[in-house]
VOFI-684626 format. One record per residue: residue number from 0; y negated, z negated, x of N, C-alpha, C, CB in turn; residue in one letter. Coordinates in steps of 0.05 Angstrom, whole numbers, plus 5000, padded with zeros to 4 digits. Each point is the difference from the previous one (the first is absolute). Glycine has a CB too. Layout:
<recs>
+-----+------+------+------+------+------+------+------+------+------+------+------+------+---------+
| num |   nY |   nZ |   nX |  caY |  caZ |  caX |   cY |   cZ |   cX |  cbY |  cbZ |  cbX | residuo |
+-----+------+------+------+------+------+------+------+------+------+------+------+------+---------+
| NUM |    Y |    Z |    X |    Y |    Z |    X |    Y |    Z |    X |    Y |    Z |    X |       A |
...
+-----+------+------+------+------+------+------+------+------+------+------+------+------+---------+
</recs>
This chain:
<recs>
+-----+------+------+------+------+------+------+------+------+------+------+------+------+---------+
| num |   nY |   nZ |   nX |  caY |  caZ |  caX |   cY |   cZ |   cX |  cbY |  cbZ |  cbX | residuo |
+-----+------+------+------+------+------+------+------+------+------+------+------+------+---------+
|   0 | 1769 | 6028 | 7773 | 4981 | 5016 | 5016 | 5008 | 4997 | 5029 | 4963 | 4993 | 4966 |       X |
|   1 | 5040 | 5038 | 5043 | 5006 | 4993 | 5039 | 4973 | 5006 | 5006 | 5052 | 5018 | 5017 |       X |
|   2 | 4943 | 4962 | 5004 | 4981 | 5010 | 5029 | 5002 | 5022 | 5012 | 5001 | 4963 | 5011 |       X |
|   3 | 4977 | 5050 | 4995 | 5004 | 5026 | 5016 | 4988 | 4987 | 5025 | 4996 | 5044 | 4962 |       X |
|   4 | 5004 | 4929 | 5053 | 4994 | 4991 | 5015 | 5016 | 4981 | 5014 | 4968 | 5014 | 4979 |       X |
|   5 | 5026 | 4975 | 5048 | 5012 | 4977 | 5003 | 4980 | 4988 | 5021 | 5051 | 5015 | 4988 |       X |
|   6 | 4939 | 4954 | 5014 | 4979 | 4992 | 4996 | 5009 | 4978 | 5027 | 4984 | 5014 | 4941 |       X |
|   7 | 5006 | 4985 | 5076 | 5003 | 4986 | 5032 | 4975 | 4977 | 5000 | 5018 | 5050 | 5029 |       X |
|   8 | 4990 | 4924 | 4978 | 4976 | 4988 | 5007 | 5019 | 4988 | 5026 | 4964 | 4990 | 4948 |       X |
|   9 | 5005 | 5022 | 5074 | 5009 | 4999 | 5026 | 4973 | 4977 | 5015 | 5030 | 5059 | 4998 |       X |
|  10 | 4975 | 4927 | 5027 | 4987 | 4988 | 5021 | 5000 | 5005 | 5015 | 5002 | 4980 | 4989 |       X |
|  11 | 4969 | 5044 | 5010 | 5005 | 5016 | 5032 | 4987 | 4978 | 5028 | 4989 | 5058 | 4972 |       X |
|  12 | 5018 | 4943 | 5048 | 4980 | 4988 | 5025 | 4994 | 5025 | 5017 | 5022 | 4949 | 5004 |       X |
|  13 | 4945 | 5055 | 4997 | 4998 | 5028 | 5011 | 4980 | 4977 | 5028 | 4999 | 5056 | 4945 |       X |
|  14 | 5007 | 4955 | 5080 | 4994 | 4990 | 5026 | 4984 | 5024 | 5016 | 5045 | 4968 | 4999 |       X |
|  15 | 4925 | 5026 | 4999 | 4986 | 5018 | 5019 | 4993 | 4981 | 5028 | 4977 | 5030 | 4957 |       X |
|  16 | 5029 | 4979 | 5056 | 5002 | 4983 | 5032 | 5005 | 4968 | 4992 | 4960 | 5035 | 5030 |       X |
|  17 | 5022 | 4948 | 4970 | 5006 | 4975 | 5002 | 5000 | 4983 | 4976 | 4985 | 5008 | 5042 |       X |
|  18 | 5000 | 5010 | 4949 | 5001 | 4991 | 4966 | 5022 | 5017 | 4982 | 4944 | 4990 | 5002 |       X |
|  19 | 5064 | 4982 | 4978 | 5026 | 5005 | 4976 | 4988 | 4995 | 4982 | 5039 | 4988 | 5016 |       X |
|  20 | 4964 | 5039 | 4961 | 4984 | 4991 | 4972 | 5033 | 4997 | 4980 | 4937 | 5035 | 5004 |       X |
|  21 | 5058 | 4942 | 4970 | 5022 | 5024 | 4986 | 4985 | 4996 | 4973 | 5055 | 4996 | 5026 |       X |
|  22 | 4959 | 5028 | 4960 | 4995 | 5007 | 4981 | 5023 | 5004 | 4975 | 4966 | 5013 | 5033 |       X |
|  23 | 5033 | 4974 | 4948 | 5007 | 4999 | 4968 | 5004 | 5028 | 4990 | 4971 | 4958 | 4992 |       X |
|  24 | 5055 | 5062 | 5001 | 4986 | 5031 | 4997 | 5027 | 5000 | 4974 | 4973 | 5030 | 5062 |       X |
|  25 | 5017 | 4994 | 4921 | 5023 | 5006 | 4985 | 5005 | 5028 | 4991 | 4995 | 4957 | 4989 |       X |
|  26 | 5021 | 5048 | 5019 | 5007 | 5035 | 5007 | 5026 | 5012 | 4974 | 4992 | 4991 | 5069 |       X |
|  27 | 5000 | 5033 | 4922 | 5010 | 4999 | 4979 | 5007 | 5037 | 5010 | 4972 | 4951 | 4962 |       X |
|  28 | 5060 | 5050 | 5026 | 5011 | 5020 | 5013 | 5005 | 5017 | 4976 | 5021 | 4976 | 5043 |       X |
|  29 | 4985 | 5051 | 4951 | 4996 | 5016 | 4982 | 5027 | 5009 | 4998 | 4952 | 5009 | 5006 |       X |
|  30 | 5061 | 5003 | 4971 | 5027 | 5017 | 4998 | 4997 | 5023 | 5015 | 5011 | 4986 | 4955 |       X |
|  31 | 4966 | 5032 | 5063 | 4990 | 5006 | 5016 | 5018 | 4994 | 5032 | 4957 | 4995 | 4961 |       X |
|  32 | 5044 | 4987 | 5041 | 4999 | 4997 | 5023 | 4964 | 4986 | 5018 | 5047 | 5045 | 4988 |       X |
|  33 | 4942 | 4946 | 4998 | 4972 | 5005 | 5013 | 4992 | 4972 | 4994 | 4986 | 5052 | 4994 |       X |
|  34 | 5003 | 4941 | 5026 | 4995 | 4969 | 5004 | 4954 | 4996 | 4993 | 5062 | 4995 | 5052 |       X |
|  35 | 4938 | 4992 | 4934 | 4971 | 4993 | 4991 | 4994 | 4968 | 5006 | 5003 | 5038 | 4958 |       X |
|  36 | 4972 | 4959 | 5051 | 4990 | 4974 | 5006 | 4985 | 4998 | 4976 | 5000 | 4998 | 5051 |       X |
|  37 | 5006 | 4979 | 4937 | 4986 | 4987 | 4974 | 4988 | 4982 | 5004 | 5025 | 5010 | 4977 |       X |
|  38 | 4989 | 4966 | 5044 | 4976 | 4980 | 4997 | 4991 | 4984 | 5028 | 5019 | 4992 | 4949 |       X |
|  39 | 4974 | 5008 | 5059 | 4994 | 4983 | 5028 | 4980 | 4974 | 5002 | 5008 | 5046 | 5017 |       X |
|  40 | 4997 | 4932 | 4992 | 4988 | 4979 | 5001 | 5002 | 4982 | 5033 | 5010 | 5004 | 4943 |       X |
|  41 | 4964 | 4994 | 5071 | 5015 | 4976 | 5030 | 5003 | 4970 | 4979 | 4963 | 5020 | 5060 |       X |
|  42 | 5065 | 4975 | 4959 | 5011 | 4984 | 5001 | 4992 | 4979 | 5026 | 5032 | 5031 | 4970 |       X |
|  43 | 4961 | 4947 | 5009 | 4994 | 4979 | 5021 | 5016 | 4979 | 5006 | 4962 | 5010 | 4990 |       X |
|  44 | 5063 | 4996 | 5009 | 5024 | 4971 | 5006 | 5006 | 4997 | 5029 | 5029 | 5007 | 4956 |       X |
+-----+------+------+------+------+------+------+------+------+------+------+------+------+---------+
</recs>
């Protein structure tokens, strides 16, 4: 069986002025071309 996907687990750090959050995310890309957010979680490390 092939994937019609390919499946990213990324550690974003997103910075609004003085504060840094990050976040746990996993982004799943299509034979498309087209990128989907599946899972998101903050990360507290």
């Amino acid at each position: 069986v092939i994937d019609d996907f390919a499946k990213f687990n990324l550690l974003l750090k997103v910075k609004r002025g003085e504060k840094e959050e990050k976040f746990k995310v996993e982004v799943h890309k299509n034979n498309e071309g087209s990128f989907h957010l599946n899972q998101m979680e903050a990360d507290h490390s």
